[in-house]
C-alpha positions as CSV (number, residue, x, y, z in Angstrom):
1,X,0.0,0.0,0.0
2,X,1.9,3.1,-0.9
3,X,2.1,5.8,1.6
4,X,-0.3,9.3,1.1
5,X,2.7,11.1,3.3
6,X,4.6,13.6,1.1
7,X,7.7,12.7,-0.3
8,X,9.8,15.2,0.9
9,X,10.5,18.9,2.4
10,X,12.3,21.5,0.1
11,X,13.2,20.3,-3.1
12,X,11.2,18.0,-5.2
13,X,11.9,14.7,-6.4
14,X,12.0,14.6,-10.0
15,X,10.9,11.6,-11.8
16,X,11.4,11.9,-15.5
17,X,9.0,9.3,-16.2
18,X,6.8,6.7,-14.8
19,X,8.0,4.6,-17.7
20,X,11.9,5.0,-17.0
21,X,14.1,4.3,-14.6
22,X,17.4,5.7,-14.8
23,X,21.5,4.7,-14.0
24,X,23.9,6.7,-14.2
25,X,27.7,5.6,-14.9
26,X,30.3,7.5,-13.6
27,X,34.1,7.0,-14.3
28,X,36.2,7.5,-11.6
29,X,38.0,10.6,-14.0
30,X,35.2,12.7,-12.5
31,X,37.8,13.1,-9.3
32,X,41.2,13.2,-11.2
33,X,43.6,16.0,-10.5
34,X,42.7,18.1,-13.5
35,X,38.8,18.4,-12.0
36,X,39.4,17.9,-8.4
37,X,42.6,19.0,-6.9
38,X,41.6,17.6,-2.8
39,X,39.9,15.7,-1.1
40,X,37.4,18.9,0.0
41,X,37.3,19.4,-3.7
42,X,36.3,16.0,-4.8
43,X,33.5,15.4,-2.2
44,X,32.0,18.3,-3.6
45,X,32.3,17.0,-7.0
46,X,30.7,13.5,-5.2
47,X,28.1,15.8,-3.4
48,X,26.8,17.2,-7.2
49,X,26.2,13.9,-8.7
50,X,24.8,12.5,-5.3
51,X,22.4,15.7,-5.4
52,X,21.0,15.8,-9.3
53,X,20.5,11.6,-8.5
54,X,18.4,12.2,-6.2
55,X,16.3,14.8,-7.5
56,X,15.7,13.0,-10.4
57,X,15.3,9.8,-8.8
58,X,18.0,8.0,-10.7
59,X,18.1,4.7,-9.0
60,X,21.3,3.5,-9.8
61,X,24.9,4.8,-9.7
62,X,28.0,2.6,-11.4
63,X,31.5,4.3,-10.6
64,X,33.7,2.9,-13.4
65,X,37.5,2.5,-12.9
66,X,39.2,4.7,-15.1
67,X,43.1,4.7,-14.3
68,X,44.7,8.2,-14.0
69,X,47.1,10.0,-17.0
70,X,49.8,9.2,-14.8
71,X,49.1,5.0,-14.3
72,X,49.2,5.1,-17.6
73,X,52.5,6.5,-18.4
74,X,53.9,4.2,-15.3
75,X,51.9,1.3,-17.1
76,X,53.7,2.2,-20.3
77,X,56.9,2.8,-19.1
78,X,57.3,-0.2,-16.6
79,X,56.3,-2.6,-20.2
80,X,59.1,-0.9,-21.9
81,X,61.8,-0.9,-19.2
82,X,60.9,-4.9,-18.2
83,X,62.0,-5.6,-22.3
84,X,65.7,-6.5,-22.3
85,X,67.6,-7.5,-25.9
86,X,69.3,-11.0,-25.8
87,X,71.3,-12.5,-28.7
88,X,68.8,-15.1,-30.4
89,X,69.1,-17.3,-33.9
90,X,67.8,-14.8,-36.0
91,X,69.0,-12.0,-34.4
92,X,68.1,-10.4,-31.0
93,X,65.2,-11.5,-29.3
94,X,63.4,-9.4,-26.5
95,X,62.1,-11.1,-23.6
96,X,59.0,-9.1,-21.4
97,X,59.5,-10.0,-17.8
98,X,56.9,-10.3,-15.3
99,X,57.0,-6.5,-13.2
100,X,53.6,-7.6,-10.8
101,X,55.2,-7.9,-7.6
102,X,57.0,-5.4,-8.4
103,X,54.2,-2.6,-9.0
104,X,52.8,-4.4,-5.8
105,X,55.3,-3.6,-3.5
106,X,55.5,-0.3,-4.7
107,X,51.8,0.4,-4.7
108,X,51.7,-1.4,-1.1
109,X,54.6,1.3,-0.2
110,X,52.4,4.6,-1.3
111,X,49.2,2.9,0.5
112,X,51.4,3.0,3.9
113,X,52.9,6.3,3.3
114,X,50.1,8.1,2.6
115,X,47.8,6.5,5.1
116,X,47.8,9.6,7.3
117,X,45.7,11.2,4.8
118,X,47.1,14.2,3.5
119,X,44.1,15.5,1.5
120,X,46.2,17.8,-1.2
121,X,49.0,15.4,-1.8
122,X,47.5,12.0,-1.4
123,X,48.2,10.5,-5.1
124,X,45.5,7.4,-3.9
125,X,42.6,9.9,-4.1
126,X,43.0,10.7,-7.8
127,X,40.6,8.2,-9.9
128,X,40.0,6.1,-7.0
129,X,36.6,4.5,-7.8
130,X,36.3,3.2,-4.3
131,X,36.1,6.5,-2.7
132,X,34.0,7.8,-5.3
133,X,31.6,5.1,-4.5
134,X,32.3,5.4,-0.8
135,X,31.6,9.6,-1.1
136,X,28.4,8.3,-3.4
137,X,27.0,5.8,-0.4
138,X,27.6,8.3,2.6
139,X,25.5,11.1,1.0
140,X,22.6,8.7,0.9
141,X,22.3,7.4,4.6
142,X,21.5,8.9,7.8
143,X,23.9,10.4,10.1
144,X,23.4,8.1,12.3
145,X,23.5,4.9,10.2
146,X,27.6,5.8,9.1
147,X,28.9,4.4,11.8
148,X,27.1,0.9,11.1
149,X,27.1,1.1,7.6
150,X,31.1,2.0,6.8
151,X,32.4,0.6,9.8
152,X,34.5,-1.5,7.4
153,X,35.3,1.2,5.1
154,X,38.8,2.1,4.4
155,X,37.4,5.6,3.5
156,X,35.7,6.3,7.0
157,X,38.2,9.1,7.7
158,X,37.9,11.3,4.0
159,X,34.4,12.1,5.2
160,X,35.6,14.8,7.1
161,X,34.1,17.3,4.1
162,X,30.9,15.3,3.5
163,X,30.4,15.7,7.3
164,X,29.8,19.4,6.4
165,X,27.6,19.6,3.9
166,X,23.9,19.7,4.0
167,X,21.5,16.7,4.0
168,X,20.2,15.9,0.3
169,X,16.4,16.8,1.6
170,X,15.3,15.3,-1.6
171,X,15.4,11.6,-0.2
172,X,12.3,12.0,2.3
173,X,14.0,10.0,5.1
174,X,16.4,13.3,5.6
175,X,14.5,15.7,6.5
176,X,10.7,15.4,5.9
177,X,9.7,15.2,9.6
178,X,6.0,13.6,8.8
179,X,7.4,10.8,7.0
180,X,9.8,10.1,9.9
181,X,7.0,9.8,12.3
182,X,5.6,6.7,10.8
183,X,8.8,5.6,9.0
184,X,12.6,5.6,9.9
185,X,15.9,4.0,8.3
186,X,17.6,1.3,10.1
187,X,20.6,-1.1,10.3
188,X,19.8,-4.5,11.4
189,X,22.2,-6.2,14.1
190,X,22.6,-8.9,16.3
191,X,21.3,-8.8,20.0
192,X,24.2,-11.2,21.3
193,X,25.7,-13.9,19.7
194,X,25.5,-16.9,21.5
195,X,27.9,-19.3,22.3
196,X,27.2,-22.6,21.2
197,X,28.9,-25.8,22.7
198,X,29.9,-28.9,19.9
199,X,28.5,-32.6,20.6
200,X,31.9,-33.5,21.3
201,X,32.7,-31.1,24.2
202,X,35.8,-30.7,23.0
203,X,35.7,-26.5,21.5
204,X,33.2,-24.2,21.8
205,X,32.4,-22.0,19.4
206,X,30.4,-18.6,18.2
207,X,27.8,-19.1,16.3
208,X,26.7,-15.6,14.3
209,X,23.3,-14.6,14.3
210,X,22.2,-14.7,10.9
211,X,18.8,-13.1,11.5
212,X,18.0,-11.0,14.0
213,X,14.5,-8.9,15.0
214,X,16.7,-5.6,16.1
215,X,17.3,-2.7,14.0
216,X,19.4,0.0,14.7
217,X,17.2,3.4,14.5
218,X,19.8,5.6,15.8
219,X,17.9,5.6,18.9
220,X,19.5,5.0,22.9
221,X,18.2,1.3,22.2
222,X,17.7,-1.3,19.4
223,X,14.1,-1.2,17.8
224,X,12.6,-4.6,18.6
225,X,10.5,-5.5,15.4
226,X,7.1,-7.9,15.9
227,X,7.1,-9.2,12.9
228,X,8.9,-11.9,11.1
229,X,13.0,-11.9,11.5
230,X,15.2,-10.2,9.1
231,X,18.7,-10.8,7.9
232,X,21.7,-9.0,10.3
233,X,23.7,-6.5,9.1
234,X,21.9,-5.0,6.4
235,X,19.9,-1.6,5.4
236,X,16.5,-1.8,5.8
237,X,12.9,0.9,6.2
238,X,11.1,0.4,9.1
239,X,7.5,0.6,10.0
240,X,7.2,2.3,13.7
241,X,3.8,1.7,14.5
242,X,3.4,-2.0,13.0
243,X,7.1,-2.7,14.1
244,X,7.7,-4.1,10.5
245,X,10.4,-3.8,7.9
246,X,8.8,-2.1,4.9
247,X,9.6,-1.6,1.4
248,X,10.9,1.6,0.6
249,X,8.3,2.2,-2.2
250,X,5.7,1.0,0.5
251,X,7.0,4.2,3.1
252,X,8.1,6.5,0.5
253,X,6.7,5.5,-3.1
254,X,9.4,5.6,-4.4
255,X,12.9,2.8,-4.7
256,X,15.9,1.9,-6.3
257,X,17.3,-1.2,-7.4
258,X,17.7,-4.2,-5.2
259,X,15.4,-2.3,-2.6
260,X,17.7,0.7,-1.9
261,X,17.4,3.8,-1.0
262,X,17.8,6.8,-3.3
263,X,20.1,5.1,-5.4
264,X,22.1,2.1,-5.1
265,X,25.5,2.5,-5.5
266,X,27.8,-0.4,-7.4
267,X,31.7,-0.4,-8.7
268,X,32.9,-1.7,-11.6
269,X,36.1,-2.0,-13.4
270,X,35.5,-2.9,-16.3
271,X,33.8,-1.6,-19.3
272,X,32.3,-5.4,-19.3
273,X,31.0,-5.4,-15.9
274,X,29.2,-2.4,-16.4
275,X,27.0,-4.5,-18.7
276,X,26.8,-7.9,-16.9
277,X,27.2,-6.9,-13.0
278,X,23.8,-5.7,-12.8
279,X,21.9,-4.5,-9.8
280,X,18.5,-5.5,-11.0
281,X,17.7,-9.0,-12.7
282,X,16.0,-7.5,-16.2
283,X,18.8,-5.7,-17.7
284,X,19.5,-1.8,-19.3
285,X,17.0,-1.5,-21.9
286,X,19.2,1.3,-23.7
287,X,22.7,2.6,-22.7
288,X,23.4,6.4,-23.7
289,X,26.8,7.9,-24.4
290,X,26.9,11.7,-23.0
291,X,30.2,13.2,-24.2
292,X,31.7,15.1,-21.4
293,X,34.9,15.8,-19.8
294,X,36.3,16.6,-23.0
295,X,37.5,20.4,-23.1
296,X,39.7,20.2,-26.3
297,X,37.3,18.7,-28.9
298,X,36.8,15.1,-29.5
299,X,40.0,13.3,-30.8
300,X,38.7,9.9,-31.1
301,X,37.2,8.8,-34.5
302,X,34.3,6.9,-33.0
303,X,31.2,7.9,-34.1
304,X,28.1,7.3,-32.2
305,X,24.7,8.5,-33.7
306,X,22.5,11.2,-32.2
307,X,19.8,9.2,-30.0
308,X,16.5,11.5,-29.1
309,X,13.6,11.5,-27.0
310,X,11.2,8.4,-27.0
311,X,12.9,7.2,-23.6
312,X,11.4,4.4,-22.1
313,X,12.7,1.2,-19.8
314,X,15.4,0.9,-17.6
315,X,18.3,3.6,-18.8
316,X,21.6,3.5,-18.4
317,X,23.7,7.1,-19.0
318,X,27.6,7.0,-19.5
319,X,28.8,10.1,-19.1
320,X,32.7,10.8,-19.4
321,X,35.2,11.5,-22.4
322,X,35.1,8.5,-25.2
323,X,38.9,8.9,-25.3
324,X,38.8,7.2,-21.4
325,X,36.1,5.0,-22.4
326,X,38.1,3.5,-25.1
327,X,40.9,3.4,-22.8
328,X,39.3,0.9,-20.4
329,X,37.7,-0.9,-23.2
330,X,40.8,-1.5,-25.0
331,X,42.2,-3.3,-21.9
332,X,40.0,-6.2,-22.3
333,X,38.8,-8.5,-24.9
334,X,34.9,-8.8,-26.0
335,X,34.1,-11.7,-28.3
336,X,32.1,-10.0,-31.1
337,X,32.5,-6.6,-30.3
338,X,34.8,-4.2,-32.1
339,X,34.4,-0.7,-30.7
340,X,33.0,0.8,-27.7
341,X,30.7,2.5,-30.1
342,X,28.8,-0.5,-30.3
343,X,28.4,-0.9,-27.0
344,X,26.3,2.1,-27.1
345,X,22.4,2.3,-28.8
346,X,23.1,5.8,-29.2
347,X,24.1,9.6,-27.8
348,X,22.6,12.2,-25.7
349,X,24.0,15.6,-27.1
350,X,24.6,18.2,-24.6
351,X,27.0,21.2,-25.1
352,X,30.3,21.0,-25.4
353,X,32.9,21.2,-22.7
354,X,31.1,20.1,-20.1
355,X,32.7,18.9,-16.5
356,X,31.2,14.6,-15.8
357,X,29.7,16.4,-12.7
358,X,28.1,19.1,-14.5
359,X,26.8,16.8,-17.6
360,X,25.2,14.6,-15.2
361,X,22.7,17.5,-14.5
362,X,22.1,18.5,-18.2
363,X,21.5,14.9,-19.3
364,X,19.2,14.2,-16.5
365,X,17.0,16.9,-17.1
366,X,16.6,16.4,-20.7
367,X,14.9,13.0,-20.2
C-alpha cells in the first residue's frame, strides 16, 4: 500500500518518467587532479552527482575505474623498461618479464605512506573509484546509520568534508519530519551472539546470528520489530507503529534497485562489468553515451549517432570523455564486439565542454 505522506520537504523529487528508470555511470575521472585538486574538492564533485541523482530519482549509480594519465605512463613505461635485448638465432630476441610484484610492492609502499591522509597530496585519491563510491554511499544514509554502515570502510576518515555539507532533503527520510514519524531508516544487528557448545565437548564455538528482529534506529536502544525476522547487518525501512520492515516504495513511493534507498550504488572496473554486473535482474533497456569531460574537442574517430527523446525502460547514461572510455575498453577483450561505439544504442548531445559532474545535470533533465 503506498504511503499518502509527502515525499519530501524542500526540493522536489523529479521523476522523469513513470516509464523510465534511470542509471547513471560514472568514471572515476570525474575526481582526477585536473577536476578535483583535494579531497574537499572532490567530495564536492561527489556531493553534485549525489544531489542531481536524487532529484531525479536515478536509481542507480556505477562508478567505473578509469586509471589516471599518470598510471598510464607508469603502465607504459614499466612494459618498456621490463624488455631487455638477448642474442637469439635470428637475431636479438626481446624477452617481457613479469614486473607484478614489483608494481605491488611499490603500490603497497604509497598505500602506507600516505595512510595519514594528506588531503592535497595523497596520489591514492585521484581516480579512485572506491572512494568515489564510498563519497556516493555516505551522502545517501542517515547520520546516524555511518557508523554501522562503513564501519569497514577504508574511506571512514575522508568524510571529514561530506560531514559538512547539507543533508540531500530530496530523499524524504532526511529531512521530511511527517514521513519520519511513521517511518525511519535502520541497520539491522545482532542482539548477542551466543555461544554454542559442539557434541563432542571438545571447543566451543560462536555461532553468528544470521537473523535477527533488532534494528538500529539511531535511537538509545535497538528497535525490537514484531514481525517476522530479518537478515543481520543489512539496510533496511522500518515501519514504527506496526514494528515491520517495509519496502521503501511502500513508506516512501518511491525505490531503487535491489530495494535501496535513493540510489544504489555499485563499482565496476570494467567496461564489461558495467553490462553484466547488474543490480537488477531485467537488464538496461538502452545505454546512452553523453560526451563530457572533453575540453579540447573530441579526438577519437568513433562515431556514435545522435539518440532523441522516445525514452522508455530501464536507462543506463555513461557520461565521461570517449577517449577514457576506449581506454578501459581497449584493456580487455569482448568476443564480437569491435568498438566501444557498439556498445552504445546511441548519444545524448549536450553542449560541449562540459565537467562529468556538470553533464550529469544537463543529461538528467533532458529526459
Amino acid at each position: 500500500m503506498v504511503s499518502n505522506l509527502p515525499t519530501n520537504s524542500g526540493e522536489e523529487s523529479t521523476n522523469p518518467s513513470n516509464d523510465v528508470k534511470i542509471s547513471l555511470c560514472i568514471p572515476s575521472s570525474v575526481i582526477s587532479q585536473s577536476n578535483a585538486s583535494n579531497l574537499e574538492h572532490i567530495t564536492h564533485v561527489a556531493y553534485q552527482i549525489a544531489k542531481a541523482a536524487t532529484i531525479y530519482n536515478v536509481v542507480e549509480i556505477v562508478t567505473l575505474e578509469i586509471p589516471s594519465k599518470r598510471d598510464r605512463q607508469d603502465k607504459a613505461s614499466d612494459a618498456k623498461e621490463s624488455q631487455i635485448s638477448l642474442p637469439g638465432d635470428n637475431g636479438n630476441k626481446k624477452i617481457k618479464f613479469n614486473s607484478v610484484a614489483e608494481e605491488k610492492t611499490q603500490s603497497d609502499f604509497q598505500e602506507q605512506t600516505n595512510e595519514g591522509g594528506n588531503d592535497t597530496t595523497d596520489k591514492n585519491n585521484e581516480n579512485n573509484a572506491l572512494l568515489l563510491a564510498s563519497l556516493l554511499q555516505y551522502f545517501v544514509t542517515p547520520k546516524y546509520l555511518v557508523k554501522s554502515v562503513f564501519r569497514n570502510s577504508p574511506h571512514v576518515k575522508k568524510f571529514k568534508y561530506a560531514e559538512k555539507l547539507p543533508t540531500l532533503t530530496a530523499l524524504p527520510f532526511m529531512k521530511n519530519e511527517g514521513v519520519r514519524k511513521a517511518f525511519k531508516e535502520g541497520f539491522t544487528v545482532a542482539k548477542q551472539a551466543p555461544k554454542i557448545r559442539k557434541k563432542s565437548k571438545k571447543s566451543s564455538a560462536v555461532k553468528k546470528l544470521r537473523v535477527t528482529k533488532y534494528v538500529n534506529i539511531g535511537d538509545s536502544k535497538l528497535f525490537e520489530l514484531s514481525g517476522p525476522e530479518v537478515p543481520t547487518n543489512v539496510r533496511v525501512t522500518v515501519d514504527l507503529k506496526n514494528k515491520r520492515v517495509v519496502s521503501p516504495e511502500s513508506a516512501y513511493a518511491m525505490t531503487a534497485c535491489k530495494a535501496s534507498y535513493g540510489y544504489h550504488v555499485r563499482l565496476a572496473k570494467t567496461v564489461t562489468s558495467v553490462f553484466t554486473e547488474l543490480s537488477h535482474a531485467d537488464g538496461y533497456t538502452e545505454s546512452i553515451f553523453v560526451n563530457a569531460d572533453n575540453f579540447f574537442g573530441d579526438i577519437s574517430e568513433v562515431h556514435i549517432p545522435e539518440k532523441k527523446n522516445d525514452w522508455q525502460g530501464q536507462i543506463l547514461l555513461v557520461i565521461g570523455s570517449l577517449n577514457d572510455l576506449e581506454y578501459v575498453f581497449n584493456q580487455e577483450s569482448i568476443d564480437e564486439i569491435d568498438s566501444i561505439a557498439e556498445m552504445f544504442d546511441g548519444q545524448m548531445i549536450v553542449p560541449p565542454g562540459l565537467r562529468i559532474e556538470d553533464a550529469a545535470f544537463v543529461s538528467l533533465a533532458k529526459l
